[in-house]
N, C-alpha and C positions, 0 to 999 in steps of 0.2 A: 555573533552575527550568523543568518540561515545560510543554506547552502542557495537557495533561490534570490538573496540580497546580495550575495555574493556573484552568482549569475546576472542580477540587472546592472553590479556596479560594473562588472566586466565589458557587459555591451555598449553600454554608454561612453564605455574607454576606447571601445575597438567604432563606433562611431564619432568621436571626436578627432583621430586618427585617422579616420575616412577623410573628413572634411579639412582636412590639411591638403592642400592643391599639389604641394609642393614632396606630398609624401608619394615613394614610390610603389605601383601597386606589388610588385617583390613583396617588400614591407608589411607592406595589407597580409599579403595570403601568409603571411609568415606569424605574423601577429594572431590569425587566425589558429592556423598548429600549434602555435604556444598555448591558446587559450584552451585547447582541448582539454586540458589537466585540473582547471578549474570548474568549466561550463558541463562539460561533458560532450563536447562537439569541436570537432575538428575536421583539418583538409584531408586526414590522413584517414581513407578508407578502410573497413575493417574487411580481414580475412576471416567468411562466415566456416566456422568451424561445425561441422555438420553433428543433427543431433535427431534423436528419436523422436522428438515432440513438434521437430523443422521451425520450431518459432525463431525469428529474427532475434540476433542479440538487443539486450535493451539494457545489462545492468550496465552501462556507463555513461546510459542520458540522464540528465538530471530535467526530469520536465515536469510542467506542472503536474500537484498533484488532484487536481479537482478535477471530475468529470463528469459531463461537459462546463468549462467554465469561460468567460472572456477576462482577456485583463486590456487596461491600455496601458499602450507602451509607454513603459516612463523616460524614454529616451528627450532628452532635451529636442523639443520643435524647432527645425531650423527655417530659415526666412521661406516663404512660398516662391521669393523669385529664384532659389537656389537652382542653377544648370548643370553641376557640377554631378558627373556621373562616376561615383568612384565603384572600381572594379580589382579582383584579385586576380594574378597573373594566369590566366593559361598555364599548369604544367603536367608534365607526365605524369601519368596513372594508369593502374594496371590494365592491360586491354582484357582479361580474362579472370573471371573469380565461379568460384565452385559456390554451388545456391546449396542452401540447408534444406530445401525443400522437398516435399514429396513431387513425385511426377504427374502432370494432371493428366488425366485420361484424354486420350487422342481426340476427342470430342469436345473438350471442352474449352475451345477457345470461340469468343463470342464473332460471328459473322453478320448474319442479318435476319432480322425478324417480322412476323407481322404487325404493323401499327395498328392500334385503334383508332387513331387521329385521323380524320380527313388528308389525302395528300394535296398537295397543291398544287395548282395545276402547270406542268412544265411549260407554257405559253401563257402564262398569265403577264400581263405586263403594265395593267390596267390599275392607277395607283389612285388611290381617296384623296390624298394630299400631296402637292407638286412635287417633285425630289427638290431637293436644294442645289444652288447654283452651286456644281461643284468644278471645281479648278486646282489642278495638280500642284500650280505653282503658289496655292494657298495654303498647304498642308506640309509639317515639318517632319511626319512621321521617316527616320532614316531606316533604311534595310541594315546597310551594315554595322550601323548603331546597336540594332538588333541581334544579329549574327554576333558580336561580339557578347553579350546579353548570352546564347548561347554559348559561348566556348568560356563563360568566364562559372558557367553550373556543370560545364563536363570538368572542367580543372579541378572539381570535389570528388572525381571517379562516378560510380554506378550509386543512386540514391534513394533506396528503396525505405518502405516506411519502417523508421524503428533503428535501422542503422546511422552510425556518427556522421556519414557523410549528407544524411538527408536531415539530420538534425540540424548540423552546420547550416546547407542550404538554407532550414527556417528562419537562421539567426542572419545572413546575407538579405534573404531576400524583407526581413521586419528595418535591417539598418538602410538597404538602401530607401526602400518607400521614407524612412524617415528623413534623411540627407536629402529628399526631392520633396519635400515639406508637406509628408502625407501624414495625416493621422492615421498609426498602426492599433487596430485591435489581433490580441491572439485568440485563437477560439481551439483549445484543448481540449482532446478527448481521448479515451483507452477504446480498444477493439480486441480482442482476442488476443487480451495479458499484454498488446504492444501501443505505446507512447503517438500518439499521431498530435498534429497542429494546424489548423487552417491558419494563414495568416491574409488579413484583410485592411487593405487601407483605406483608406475615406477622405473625400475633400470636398468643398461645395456646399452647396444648400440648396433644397428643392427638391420634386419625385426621386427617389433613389433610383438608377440605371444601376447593374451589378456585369461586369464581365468576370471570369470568372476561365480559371489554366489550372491542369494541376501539374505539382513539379516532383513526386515521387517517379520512380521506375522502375518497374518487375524484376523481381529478382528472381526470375525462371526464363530463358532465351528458348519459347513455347518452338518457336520456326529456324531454328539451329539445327541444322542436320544429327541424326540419329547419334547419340554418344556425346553432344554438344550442348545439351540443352540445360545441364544444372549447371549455368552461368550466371552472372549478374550481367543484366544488358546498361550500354552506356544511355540509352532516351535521347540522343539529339536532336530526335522531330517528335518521339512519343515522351513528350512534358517538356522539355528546354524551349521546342520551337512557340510554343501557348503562352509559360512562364517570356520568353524574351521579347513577344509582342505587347501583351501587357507590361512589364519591365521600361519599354520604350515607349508607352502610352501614358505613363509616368511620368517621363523629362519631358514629354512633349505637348500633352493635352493643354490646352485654356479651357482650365474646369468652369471659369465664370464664364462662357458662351455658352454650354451646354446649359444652363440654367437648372442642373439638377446637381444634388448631392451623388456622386460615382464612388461607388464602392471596388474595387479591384481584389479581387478574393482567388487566392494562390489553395488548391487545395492542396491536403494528404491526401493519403492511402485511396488511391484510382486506380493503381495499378495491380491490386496483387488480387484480384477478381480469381475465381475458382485455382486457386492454390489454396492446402490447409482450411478448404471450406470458408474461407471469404468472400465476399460478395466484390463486383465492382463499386466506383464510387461511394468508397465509407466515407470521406473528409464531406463530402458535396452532400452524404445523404445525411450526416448528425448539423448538417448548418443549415437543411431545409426542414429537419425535425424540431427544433431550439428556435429556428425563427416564426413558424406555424404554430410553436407551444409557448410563444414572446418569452421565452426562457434566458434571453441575453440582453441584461441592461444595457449593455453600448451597441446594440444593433436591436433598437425596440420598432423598428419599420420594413416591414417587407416593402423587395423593390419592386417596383414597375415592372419589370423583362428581367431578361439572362441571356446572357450571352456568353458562350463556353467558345474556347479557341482550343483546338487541339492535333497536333499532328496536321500544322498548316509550311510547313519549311520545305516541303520536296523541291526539287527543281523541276521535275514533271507534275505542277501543279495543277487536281483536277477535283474544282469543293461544289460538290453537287450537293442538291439539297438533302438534308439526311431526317427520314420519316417520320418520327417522331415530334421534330422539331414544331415549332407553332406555324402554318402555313403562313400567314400574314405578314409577320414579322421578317421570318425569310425570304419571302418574296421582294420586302424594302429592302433589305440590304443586299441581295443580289442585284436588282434594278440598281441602286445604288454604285454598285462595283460595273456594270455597265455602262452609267452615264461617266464612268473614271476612265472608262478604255479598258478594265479587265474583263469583258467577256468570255476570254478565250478560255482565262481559267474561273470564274464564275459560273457553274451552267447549270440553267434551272429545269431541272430534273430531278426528281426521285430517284437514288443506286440502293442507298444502305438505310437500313434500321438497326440503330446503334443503343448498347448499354453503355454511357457516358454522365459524365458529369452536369449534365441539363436536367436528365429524368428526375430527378428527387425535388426539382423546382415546379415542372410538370404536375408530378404527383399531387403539390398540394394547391393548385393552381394560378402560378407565375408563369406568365409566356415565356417561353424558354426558347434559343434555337441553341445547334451545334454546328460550328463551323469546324469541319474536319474531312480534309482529304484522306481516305482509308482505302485508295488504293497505293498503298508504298512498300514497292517490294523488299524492304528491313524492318517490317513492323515483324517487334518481340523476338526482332535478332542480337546477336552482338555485332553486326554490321550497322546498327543504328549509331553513329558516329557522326560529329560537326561536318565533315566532309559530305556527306549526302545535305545539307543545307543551304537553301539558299537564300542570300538576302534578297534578292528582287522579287521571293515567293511572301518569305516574311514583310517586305514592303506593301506588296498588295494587301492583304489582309489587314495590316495595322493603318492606312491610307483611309479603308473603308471605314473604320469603324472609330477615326480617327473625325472624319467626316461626320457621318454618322449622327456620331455623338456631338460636335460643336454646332452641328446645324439645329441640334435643340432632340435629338431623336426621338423625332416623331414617327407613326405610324399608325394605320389603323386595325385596331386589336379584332 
């Protein structure tokens, strides 16, 4: 038997063991660190051992070897009415880890830039197609449903791409979409010698809508005071707060209102942008290259739009329009988040032009927005902790897009 037959029979076990109502999540996360031995992924984060070449450890994942390839998950389909959220305990992990990495030049972290996109206009308010009768008391989208959703991918410690704990992650986040009756695809790929995974689930039938979170995190703390910076950062608003919206849009969506097939696409490797000469969004950029070049039998349809959630959890929440994004498309869903009552933190204004996980959809012409508050002052610290999160922030944003999407998401391109 392979060591990769070995790895599906495993997941299938540690998902069957989810779906026991009555099992405790203790159990789960525990079941999880045993499997490490087998899988090559575990809760038990590595201590990166520092080296000349600064690559991220990799020899103890066992990931696919094809590159770029999909597979579908051979996880047994549980019922589509499944409610059942199963999660791994919350536990201690280390608040400080030493990065293998070289040090990036004091310049080299991405702030803002000039778009070539038209920007949109900050009083635009003038819509082609009515917004949908929206109503708060219609929408199941929970905050602290959410917020939990985060604290249950800091319980894996700091998850940067290539390490066991961000492996582990991909293995949580393929069982839970399965246990909430999604169809998983994995879409594997290598980057510079290290192991990365998109994981993407599917439900529905009709236009594809794609949202779209990524759940690695830097394993350089860029804005750590002088002498603090070759840490692993924990992401609880840079990749958890994105990952736990989508996560929550999961148990909650009724995919047959939207009348479209929704893809929810969990990226890699976003975070490790100018360390070791990598670029931002590699997981976002090999899934808009392979789906441009129909290179992926189980995702032969590019979607309609994108929609990227990213660093949406502050509690001083302020998601301005970010310049890049598609004007039109932003503008709906702002509007949208106004006719909810969230204007305060919705504000239609141009601040930032962002390298994010939108661009490479951009690039080959899929409307794309970004929804990302990027003023948070722990971005790319080790201060980025569950405790800077909040669920009434994560409520807004998954409300909207919650909305959004059931009123048929519509808009004009």
């Amino acid at each position: 038997m392979t060591q990769d037959s070995l790895h599906l029979m495993f997941i299938r076990w540690k998902t069957s063991l989810w779906k026991l109502k009555s099992f405790s999540r203790t159990a789960v996360l525990a079941v999880l660190a045993l499997g490490s031995g087998l899988s090559g992924t575990g809760c038990v984060q590595l201590s990166p051992t520092p080296t000349a070449t600064a690559a991220l450890p990799t020899a103890t994942l066992s990931p696919p070897t094809a590159t770029p390839t999909t597979q579908t998950s051979p996880l047994a389909t549980p019922s589509p009415t499944a409610t059942m959220t199963p999660r791994p305990t919350p536990m201690a992990t280390p608040t400080t880890q030493t990065s293998p990495l070289a040090t990036p030049s004091p310049t080299a972290t991405p702030t803002t830039q000039t778009s070539p996109l038209a920007n949109p206009s900050p009083t635009a308010t003038t819509e082609t197609s009515p917004l949908p009768d929206a109503s708060l008391g219609d929408l199941a989208f929970d905050g602290d449903s959410a917020h939990n959703y985060v604290l249950d991918q800091c319980a894996f410690g700091p998850r940067p791409t290539g390490s066991e704990a961000g492996w582990a992650t991909g293995d949580y986040l393929a069982a839970q979409l399965e246990a909430l009756g999604w169809q998983v695809v994995v879409h594997a790929f290598t980057y510079g010698g290290v192991k990365g995974r998109n994981i993407i689930g599917q439900q529905g039938t009709g236009a594809v809508a794609m949202l779209g979170a990524h759940y690695d995190t830097r394993p350089y703390a860029d804005h750590n005071p002088e002498g603090e910076r070759d840490r692993w950062i924990m992401g609880a608003n840079d990749g958890a707060s994105g990952v736990a919206v989508l996560l929550e849009l999961a148990r909650v969506l009724e995919v047959e209102k939207t009348g479209r097939e929704i893809w929810l696409a969990f990226f890699d490797a976003e975070d490790r942008g100018r360390l070791d000469g990598w670029p931002f969004a590699v997981g976002a950029r090999m899934l808009a290259r392979d789906l441009a070049q129909s290179a992926l039998p189980e995702l032969t349809r590019r979607p309609e739009f994108v929609i990227v959630v990213d660093m949406v959890g502050d509690a001083d929440q302020q998601l301005y329009y970010e310049g890049y994004s598609h004007p039109k498309l932003s503008e709906r869903l702002w509007a949208l988040a106004h006719s909810l009552g969230y204007g305060s933190a919705f504000v239609p204004a141009v601040k930032h032009y962002l390298i994010d996980d939108h661009r490479p959809f951009l690039e080959i012409g899929i409307p794309a927005v970004d929804i990302i508050d990027f003023d948070y002052p722990y971005w790319h610290t080790t201060e980025d902790t569950a405790d800077k999160v909040s669920p009434a922030s994560l409520e807004r944003v998954g409300r909207v897009l919650e909305q959004f999407l059931e009123s048929g998401g519509t808009w004009q391109p």
